[in-house]
N, C-alpha and C positions, 0 to 999 in steps of 0.2 A: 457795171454794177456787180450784182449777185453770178458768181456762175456754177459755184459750188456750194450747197445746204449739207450740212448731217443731222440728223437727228438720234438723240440717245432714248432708245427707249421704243420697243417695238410692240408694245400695248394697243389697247383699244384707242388711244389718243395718236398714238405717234405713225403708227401702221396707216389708218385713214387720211392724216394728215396730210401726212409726206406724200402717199399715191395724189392727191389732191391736186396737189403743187405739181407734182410732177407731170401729171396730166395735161395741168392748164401752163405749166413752164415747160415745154420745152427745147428751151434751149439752157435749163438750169439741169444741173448733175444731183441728185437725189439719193443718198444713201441714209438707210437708217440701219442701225445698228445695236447690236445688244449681246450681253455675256451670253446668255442663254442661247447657249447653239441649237438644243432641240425649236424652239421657235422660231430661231430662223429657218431652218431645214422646211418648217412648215410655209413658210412665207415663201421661201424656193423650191415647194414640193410641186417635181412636174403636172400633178392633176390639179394640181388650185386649189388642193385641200388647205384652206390658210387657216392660222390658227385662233379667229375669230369669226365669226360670222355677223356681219352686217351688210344688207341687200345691197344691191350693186359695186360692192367693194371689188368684186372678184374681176368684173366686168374692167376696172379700171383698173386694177395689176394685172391683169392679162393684157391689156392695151399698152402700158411702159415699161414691165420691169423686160429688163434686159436693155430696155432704147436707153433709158435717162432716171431709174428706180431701181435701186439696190439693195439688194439687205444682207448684211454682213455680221461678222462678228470679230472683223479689224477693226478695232476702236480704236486704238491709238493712229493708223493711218488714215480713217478717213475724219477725223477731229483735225488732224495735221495738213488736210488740203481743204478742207474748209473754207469758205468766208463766213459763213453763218452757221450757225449751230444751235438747233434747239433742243432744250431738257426736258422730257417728255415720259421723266418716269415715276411711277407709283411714289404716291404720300401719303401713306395710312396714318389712321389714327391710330397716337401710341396707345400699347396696350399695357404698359408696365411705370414706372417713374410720374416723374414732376407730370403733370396735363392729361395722368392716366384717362384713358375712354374721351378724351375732349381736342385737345393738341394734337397736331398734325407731327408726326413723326418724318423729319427732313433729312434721313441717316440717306436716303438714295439720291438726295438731292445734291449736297454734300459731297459722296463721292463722286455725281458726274461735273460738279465744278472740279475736283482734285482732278480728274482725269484730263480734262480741260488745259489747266493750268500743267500737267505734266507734259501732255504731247503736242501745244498748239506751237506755232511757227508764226511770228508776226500777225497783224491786229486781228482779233475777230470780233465778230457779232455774236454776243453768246444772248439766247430768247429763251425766257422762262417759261414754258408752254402748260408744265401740270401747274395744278393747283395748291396756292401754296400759300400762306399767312402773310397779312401785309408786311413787308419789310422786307421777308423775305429774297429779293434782289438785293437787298443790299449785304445781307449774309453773303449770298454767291458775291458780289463785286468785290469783298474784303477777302475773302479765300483765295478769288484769283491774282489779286491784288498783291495779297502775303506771297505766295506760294509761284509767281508768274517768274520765267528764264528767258533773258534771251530779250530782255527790254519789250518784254510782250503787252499791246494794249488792247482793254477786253471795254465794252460797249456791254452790258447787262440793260436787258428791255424784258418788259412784262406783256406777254400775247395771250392773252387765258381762252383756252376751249369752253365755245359756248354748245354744243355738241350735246343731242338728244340720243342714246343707242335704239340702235332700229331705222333713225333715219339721218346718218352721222354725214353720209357722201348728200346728201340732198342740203344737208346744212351747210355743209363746206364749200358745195355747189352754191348755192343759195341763202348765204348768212343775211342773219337780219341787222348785225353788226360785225365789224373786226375792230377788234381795243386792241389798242397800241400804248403802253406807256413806258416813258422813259427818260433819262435823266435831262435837266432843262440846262443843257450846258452845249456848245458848239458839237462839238464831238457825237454826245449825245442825240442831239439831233441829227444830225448827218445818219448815226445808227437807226433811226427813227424813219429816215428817210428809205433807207436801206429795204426795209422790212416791209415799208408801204409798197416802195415797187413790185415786191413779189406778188402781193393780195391783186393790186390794180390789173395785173392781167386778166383778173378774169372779174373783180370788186369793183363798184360805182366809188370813187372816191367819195361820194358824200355816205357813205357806206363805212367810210373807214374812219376811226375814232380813234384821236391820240391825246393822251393825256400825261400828269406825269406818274412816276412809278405806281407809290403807293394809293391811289388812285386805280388805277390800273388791276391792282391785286385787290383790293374791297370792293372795285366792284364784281369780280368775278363770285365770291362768297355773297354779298348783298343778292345777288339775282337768286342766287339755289337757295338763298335763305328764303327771300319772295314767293317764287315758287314751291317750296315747300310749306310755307305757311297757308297759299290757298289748296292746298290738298289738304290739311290738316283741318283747316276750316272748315271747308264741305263734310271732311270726315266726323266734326262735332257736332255738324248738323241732322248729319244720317242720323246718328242715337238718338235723339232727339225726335226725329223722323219716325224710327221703329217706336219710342218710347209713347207717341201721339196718333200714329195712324199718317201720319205727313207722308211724302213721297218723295225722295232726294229727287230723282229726276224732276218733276215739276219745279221743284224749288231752286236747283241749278239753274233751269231752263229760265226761269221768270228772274232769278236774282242776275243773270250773265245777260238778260237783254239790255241794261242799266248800262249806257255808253260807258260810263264810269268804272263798270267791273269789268266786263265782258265777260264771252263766256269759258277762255280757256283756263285746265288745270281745276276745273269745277267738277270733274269727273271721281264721283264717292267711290271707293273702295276699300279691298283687305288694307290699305297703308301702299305709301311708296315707299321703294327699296332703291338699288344701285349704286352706283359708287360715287357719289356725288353728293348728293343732297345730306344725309346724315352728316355726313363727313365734314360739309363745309358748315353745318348748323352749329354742331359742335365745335368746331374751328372757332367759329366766331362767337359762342358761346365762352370758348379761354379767351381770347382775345378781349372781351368786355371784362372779365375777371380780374385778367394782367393788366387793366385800363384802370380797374377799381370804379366801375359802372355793375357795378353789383344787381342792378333795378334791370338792366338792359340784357344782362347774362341771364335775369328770370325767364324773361319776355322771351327772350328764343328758345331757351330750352321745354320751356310749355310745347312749342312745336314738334319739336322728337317724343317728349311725355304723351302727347297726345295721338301719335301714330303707335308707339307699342301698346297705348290703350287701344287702339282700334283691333290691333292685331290679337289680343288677349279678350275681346269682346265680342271679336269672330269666330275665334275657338269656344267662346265659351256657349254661344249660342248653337253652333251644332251639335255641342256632348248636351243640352237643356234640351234641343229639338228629339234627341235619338233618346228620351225617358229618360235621361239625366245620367248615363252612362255608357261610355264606347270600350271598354273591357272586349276584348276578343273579336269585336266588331270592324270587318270590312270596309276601309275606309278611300276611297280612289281621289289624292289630289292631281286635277287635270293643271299642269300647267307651272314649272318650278322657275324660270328664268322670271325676274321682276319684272319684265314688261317681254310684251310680244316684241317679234325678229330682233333679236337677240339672246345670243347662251350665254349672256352674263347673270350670275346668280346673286354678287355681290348684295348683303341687308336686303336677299329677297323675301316677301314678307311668307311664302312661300316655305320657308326654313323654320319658320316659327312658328307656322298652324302646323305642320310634320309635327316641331318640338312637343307644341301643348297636347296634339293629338297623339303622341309616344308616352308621354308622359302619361294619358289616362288610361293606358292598355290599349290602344286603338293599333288595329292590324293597319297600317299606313301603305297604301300602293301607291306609288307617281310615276306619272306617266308626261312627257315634255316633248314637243318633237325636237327640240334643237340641242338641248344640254345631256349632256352623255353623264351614264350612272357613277360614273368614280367620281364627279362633281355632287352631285346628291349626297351620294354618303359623307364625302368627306364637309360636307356644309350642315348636316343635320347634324354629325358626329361632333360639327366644333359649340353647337349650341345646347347638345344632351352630355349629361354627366357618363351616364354608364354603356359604353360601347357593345356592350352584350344584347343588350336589351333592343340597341337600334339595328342589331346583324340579326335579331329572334323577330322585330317588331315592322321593319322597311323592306318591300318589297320595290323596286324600278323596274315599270315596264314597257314594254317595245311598241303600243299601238293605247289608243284612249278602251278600245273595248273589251280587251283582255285584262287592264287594268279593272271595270267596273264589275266584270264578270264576278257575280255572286256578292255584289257588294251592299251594305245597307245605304249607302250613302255616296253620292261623285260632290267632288266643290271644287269649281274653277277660279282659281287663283289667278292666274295671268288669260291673258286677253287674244290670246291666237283666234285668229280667223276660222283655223281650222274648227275648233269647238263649235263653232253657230250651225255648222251642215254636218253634225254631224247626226247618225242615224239613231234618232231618241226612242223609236219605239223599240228597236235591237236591244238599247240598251237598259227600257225597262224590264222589258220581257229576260233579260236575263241578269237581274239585280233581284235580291230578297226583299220581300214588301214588309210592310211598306216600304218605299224605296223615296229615299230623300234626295234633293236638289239643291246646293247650296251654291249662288251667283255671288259671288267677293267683287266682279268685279260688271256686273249688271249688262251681260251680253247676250244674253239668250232670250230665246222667247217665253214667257215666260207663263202668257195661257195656255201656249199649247202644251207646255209641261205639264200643264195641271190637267189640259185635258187626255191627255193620254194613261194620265194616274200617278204622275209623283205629286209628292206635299216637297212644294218649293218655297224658298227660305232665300230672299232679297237683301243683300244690305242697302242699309237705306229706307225698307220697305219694310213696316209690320205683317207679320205674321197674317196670312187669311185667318187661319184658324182662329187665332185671337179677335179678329175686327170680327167675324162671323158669330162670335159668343156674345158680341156686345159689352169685349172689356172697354171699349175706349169709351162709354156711353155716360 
């Protein structure tokens, strides 16, 4: 069958992937590959400093690379020994032209077919692994098609990454599906067949789902579109919550026990961020446009409307809590990567309470354990207009407590563990009082803040101080 994989593309998708495979194949050859020599250097840096961080990743390139896991930057020669090949590189949303801020930008995808068809030798399995607009395969099968030497035959199949960051090896270890789609012709199938092998060494085949292409690529956008809609959800209920005296947490709680909903992805917060969800909303947002479903493109983009509401509503409520102005005011955000264990920062919501809170004069301090400072600035810098202002107004710091030292205010944006234990009377005793509390994302304790002496500020959750006055009465 298989005994050679490459993969293009040494990201948060491809990098995971591949050690995956190669883990549970070994007897399959594992190379992934990509231009950016500084990344791979990191993927081959002898202390396993690797260039992502995702829990037990390391544990599992330290256990193959060298036996059967590779990572290069000979593309042309390891595309050229190949039997399978998967595309596994970045598809932003374009920022300029036709689908501006909506359409998925397939300039990388594009050139790993041209590469494809330039150095392959006899048949391969080429598997679309990023995320990409339906049809999409069939762009890649017409480029290699046009452009293929040497009486070359390519097999284009759609594997889309279902992949949470933070728990990316436990997925892959443990997927709740593998979707396989591909063309419904002999051949096709055979490639279909191909691909299933790989998964079954370590996949329950009733596990493994094949359907045909485009199929295949709508559903990968349909699910991140799913799941972003019930975060968007819970999110319209929080306001609603603060605006009544309600309690998201109850209300998640009692609406997720309902066999019918359950209760994941019912978790209120600042907004989700990462590279996925936005991305595919909006995808499928042009996609219903270029459909001329005009009704259907409202329907989902109300879902992204509704998360930079959240995020504008959470800023807006800390500068209303601090007297209705943060000018020169100390302001400590614990927590910049979108979700815990991971230093991906990608639409982290994290980027945009920095933004609103630069924008009001607010002395910004962040503090993250996993994302390093030239990623902060350069994420705050791409969302504020005047670069002056965020080099006079952002401070990154190296520990949560040096950050909050002398602050009017700490607000945990991401969800690290580490924040729950951390030492809260330390950090009143050395914050200016009043000394605020702001939970984005509802992980602390939250009477003992109050009993120690902060005025803590819940999303989700109204104001003490207001329910105490008798406004909801």
């Amino acid at each position: 069958m298989i005994t050679k994989v490459c993969c293009i593309g040494a990201g948060y998708v491809g990098g995971p992937t591949s050690s995956v495979i190669a883990l549970k194949c070994p007897s399959v050859t594992v190379t992934v590959v990509d231009y950016n020599k500084e990344r791979i250097e990191a993927w081959n840096s002898a202390d396993y400093d690797l260039p992502i961080y995702e829990p037990s990743l390391v544990d599992v390139v330290r256990e193959c690379r060298g036996r059967n896991l590779f990572f290069s930057t000979e593309v042309a020669k390891s595309i050229e020994e190949a039997d399978l090949i998967f595309i596994s590189v970045n598809t932003p949303t374009k920022t300029f032209g036709l689908g501006k801020g909506r359409a998925a930008d397939l300039k990388y995808i594009e050139s790993a077919a041209r590469c494809i068809a330039d150095y392959a030798h006899g048949p391969k399995v080429v598997v679309e692994k990023s995320t990409v607009p339906v049809k999409a395969a069939e762009s890649i099968s017409r480029i290699l098609k046009a452009n293929s030497r040497n009486g070359n035959c390519f097999q284009v199949l759609s594997n889309p990454e279902f992949l949470a960051e933070g728990t990316a090896i436990k997925d892959l270890l443990n997927p709740d599906r593998v979707l396989i789609g591909g063309p419904q012709t002999e051949d096709g199938q055979h490639a279909v067949r191909c691909l299933c092998w790989i998964y079954e060494h370590w996949v329950s085949k009733s596990n493994i789902i094949t359907t045909n292409t485009w199929s295949s690529e709508l559903s990968k956008l349909a699910a991140n579109a799913f799941l972003a809609q019930r975060i968007s959800s819970i999110n319209a209920m929080s306001a609603i919550c603060e605006a009544t005296g309600a309690d998201v947490g109850e209300v998640a709680h009692a609406i997720g026990t309902d066999s019918r909903i359950g209760p994941k992805f019912l978790q209120a917060s600042v907004g989700f961020g990462g590279s996925c969800f936005q991305k595919d909303v909006l995808n499928l947002v042009y996609l219903c446009e270029v459909l001329h479903l005009p009704e259907v493109a409202a329907y989902w983009q109300q879902v992204v409307d509704m998360n930079d509401y959240q995020r504008r509503r959470f800023s807006n409520r800390i500068i209303a809590s601090l007297f209705n102005t943060v000018t020169d005011k100390k302001i400590a955000i614990l927590g910049f990567a979108f979700k815990k264990d991971t230093a991906d920062t990608r639409e982290s919501s994290s980027i945009f309470v920095c933004q609103h809170l630069i924008d009001e004069g607010a002395q910004v301090v962040v503090y993250d354990p996993k994302v390093r400072e030239a990623s902060v600035r350069r994420d705050v810098n791409m969302v504020c207009s005047d670069p002056e202002r965020v080099e006079r107004l952002l401070t990154v710091s190296e520990d949560a407590y040096s950050a909050v030292q002398d602050a009017h205010a700490f607000v945990v944006c991401t969800e690290w563990d580490e924040f729950k234990t951390l030492d809260f009377q330390r950090i009143y005793d050395s914050m200016l009082k009043p000394s605020f509390a702001f939970d984005g994302r509802i992980i602390l304790n939250h009477e003992q803040l109050r009993t120690i002496g902060f005025q803590v500020e819940v999303i989700g959750q109204a104001s003490k101080q207001r329910v105490a006055s008798g406004f909801f009465e």
